[in-house]
N, C-alpha and C positions, 0 to 999 in steps of 0.2 A: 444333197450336196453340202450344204454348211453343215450335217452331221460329222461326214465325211474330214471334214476341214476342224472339227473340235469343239463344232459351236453349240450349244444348250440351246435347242429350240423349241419352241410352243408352237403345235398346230392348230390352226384357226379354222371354223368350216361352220355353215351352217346346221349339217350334219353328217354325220359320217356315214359310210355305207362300205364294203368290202374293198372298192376299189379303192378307198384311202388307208388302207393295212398297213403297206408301207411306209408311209409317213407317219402314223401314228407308231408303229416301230423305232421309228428316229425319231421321234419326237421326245423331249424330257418330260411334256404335257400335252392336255388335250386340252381344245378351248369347242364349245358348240352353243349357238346363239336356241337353236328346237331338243328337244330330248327330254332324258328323265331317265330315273335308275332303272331300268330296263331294256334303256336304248340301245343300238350298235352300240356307241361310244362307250354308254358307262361299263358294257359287260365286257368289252375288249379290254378296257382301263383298267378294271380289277382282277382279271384275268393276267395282266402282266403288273401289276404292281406299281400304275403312272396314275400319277395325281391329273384328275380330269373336275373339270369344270362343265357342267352338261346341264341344258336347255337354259343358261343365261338371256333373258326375254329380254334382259334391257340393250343388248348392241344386235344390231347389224354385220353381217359376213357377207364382203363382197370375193367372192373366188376370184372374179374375173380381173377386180379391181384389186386383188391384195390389200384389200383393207377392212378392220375391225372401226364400228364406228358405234359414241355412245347416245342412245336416240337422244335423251334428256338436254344434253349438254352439246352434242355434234363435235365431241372430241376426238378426231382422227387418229389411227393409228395404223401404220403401214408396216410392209412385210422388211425387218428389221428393225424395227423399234423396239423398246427393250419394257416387254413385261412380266408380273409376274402371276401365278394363280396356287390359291390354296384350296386344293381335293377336298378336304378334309370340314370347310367350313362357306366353300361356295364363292369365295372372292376373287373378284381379279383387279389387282395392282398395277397400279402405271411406273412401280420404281421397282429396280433389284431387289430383293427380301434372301436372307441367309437361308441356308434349305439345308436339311440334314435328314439321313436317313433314318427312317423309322424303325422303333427299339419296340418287341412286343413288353410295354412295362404298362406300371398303373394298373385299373382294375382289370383291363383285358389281359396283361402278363399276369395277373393275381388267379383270374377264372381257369388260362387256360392251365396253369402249377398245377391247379384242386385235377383238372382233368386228369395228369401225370401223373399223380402222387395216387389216386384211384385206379389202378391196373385193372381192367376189364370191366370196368365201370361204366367208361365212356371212352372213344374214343376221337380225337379231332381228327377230320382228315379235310382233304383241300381238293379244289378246283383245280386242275392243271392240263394243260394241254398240250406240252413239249417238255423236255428234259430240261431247260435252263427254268422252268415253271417249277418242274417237279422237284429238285436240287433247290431251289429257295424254299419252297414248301417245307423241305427236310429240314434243313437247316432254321427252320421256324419251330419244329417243334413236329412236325406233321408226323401223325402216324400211319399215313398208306393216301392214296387218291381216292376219295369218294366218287368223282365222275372225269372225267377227259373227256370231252365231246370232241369227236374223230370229225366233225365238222367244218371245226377252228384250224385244224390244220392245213385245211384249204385255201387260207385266206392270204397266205403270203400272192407277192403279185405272179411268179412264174407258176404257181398252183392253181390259183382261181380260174383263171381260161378254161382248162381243163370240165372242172365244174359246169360252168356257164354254158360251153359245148353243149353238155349232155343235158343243159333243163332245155335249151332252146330248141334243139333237134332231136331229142330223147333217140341216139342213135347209138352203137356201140363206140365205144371208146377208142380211138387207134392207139392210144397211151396209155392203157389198162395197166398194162405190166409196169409202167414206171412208176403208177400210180401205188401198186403194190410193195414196190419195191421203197420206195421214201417214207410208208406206212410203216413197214417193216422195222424202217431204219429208227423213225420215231419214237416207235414202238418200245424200242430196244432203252433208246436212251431214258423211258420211263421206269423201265422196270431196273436199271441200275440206281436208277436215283433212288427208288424207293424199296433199292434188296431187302428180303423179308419179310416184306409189306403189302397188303392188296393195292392191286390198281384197278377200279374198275373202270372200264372202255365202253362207253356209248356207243353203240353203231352209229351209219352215219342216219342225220336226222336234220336234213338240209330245209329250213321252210326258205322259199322263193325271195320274200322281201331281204332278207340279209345277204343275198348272193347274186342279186340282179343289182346292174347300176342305175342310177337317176337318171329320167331322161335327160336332163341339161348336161350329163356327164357323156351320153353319145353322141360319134361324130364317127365319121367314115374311117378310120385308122380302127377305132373297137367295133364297127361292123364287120368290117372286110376279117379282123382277127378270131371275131365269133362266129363265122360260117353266112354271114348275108354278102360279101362282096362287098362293093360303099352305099348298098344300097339304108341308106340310115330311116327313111319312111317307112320301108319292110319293117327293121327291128321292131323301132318302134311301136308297129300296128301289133306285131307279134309278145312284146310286151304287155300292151295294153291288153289283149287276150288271155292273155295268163295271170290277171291282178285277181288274188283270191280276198273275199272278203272277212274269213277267218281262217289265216294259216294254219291252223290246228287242225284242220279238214282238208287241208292240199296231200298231195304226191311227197310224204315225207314219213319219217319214221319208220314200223314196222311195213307198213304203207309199199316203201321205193323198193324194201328186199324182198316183200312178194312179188312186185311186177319185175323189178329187179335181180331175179335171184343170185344172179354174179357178183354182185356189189357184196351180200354176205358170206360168199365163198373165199372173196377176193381178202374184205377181211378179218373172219375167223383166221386165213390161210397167215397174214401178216403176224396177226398179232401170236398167235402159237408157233410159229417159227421164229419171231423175235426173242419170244420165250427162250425156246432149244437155242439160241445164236446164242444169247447169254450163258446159259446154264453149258454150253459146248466150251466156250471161249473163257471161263472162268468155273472149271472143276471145283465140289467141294465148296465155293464161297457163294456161287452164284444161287438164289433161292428165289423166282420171281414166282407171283400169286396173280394173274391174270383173272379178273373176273368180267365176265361179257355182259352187256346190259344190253335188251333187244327194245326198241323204244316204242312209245305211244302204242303200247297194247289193249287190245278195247274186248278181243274175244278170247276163246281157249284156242281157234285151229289157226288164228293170227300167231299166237305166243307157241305153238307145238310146229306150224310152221318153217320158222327160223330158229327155232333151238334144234329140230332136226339136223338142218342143215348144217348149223355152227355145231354140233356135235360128230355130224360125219365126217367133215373137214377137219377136227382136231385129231379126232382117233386117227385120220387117214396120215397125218401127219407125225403124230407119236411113232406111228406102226415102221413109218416109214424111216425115221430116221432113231428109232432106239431111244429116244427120249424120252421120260419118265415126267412131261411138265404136268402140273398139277394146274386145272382151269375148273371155274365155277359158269353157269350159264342162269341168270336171272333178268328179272326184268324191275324199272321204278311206275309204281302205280300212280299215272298223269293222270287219268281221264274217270270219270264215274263210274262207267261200266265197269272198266278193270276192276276198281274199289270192290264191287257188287259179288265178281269173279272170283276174287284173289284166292279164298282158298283151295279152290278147283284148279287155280292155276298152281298153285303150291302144290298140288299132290299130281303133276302131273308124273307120269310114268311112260319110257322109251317102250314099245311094242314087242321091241326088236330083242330087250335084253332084261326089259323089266326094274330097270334101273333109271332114278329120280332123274326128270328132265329140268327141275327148277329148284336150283339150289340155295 
């Protein structure tokens, strides 16, 4: 609401979790008393380019109370009081401070020059997970997207439900198609932003802890909207059931598209039609470079699996609409195994056509 109205605001939280997306959107900062450069917070922060303040151990966050408070000293501060925080060096201030936007100059505009002035030597590319991401990216210097985690895109608040649906009840989706369809739309605005240039797209690769809410964050309104009714002791118990002790080994990754296999049809189908949307709708200028990344690959018939799929869905899609989009299908080596694999995964070959499965 005070964004709404004009206001520069800081959000305050113990720590963040999916359900606070929104606010951290509107917010000009993030403030988190638990965390570290790994957290929710810090990966959403840099991911959109907001100075964030993360696992500050010296205040207390009260949600309930709106208020930031400093243990040392018990200097209160409530929801409008005017502070400030600097990303960059870990501080939070109790007065206004000047802020300006940051210039890639100094030694890191020095590093990334040497990168540009070397053609095929190196190339930078960025994080990004939506067109207004991928367009700052460019405008940085970026030369293509190294990753887009199709994950992130879930997180706005009329998206996430969707998500949460299907960890809680693992049931078909009644919103599949819309799901498809705003992927699509995403899709698109990537591969303008970065015409010319690779995008590579993560499948999705949802671990649990970043798409479940806190328990002090349910209450009968998020039960009844995620399929318990207001029965808020069910969720709960149901939550607690599903707390994995190492998300690396949950129902995620390459993982959700083998029990899932719809979820990789749905989208391969996105992202190679957002391709043909571009390249239809701007003749001649449009050039997009679509490369599919299939995740946390640990075997060969996990990674031959979904390159199958994500390759019958594009040709199907080519075929069908006369388009000529050029896509690559690889995967990023997370896990040991893979490491062990990789060049058996690299030489894999389609049955069907004899033609390279891993680009």
């Amino acid at each position: 609401d005070l964004k709404a109205k004009g206001e520069s605001v800081i959000l305050a939280r113990e720590t963040t979790s999916p359900e606070d997306v929104g606010g951290m959107w509107a917010a000009a900062g993030i403030l988190t008393a638990r965390g570290g450069m790994t957290s929710h917070a810090a990966v959403v922060a840099r991911g959109w380019g907001k100075p964030c303040v993360c696992g500050c151990s010296d205040i207390v966050v009260s949600e309930v109370d709106e208020t930031v408070i400093v243990k040392e000293t018990q200097l209160t501060f409530r929801a409008g009081d005017v502070i400030s925080i600097n990303g960059a060096t870990g501080e939070v201030i109790k007065n206004p401070i000047e802020v300006k936007i940051p210039k890639l100059e100094g030694e890191l505009g020095t590093l990334l020059g040497w990168a540009d002035q070397e053609e095929g030597v190196m190339k930078v590319l960025a994080n990004a997970d939506s067109g207004p991401d991928a367009t700052q990216a460019a405008g940085n210097g970026a030369q293509g997207i190294g990753l887009c985690r199709t994950e992130h895109m879930f997180f706005s608040p009329e998206r996430l439900p969707v998500v949460r649906r299907w960890i809680f009840h693992n049931e078909e989706l009644d919103d599949f198609e819309h799901i498809k369809e705003f992927q699509r739309s995403d899709f698109k605005e990537l591969f303008k932003a970065m015409n010319n240039m690779h995008v590579t797209i993560r499948l999705l690769d949802p671990p649990l802890h970043e798409f479940l809410p806190r328990p002090e964050q349910v209450h009968e309104k998020v039960a009844e909207e995620l399929g318990f009714g207001k029965d808020v002791k069910r969720m709960l118990a149901r939550m607690d059931s599903m707390h994995e002790e190492n998300p690396m080994l949950g129902l995620r990754g390459c993982r959700l598209g083998i029990v899932k296999p719809e979820f990789t049809k749905m989208q391969a189908e996105a992202i190679i039609s957002a391709a043909a949307d571009f390249m239809e709708e701007a003749p001649g200028i449009a050039n997009p470079h679509p490369r599919i990344m299939i995740p946390l690959i640990g075997s060969i018939n996990e990674y031959k699996n979904q390159a199958l799929i994500i390759k019958r869905e594009a040709e199907r899609i080519r075929a069908e609409r006369g388009i000529d989009v050029q896509y690559e299908i690889g995967t990023m080596i997370e896990v040991p195994r893979a490491a062990i694999i990789s060049d058996k995964i690299a030489n894999l070959k389609d049955d069907a056509d004899g033609k390279p499965l891993c680009n």
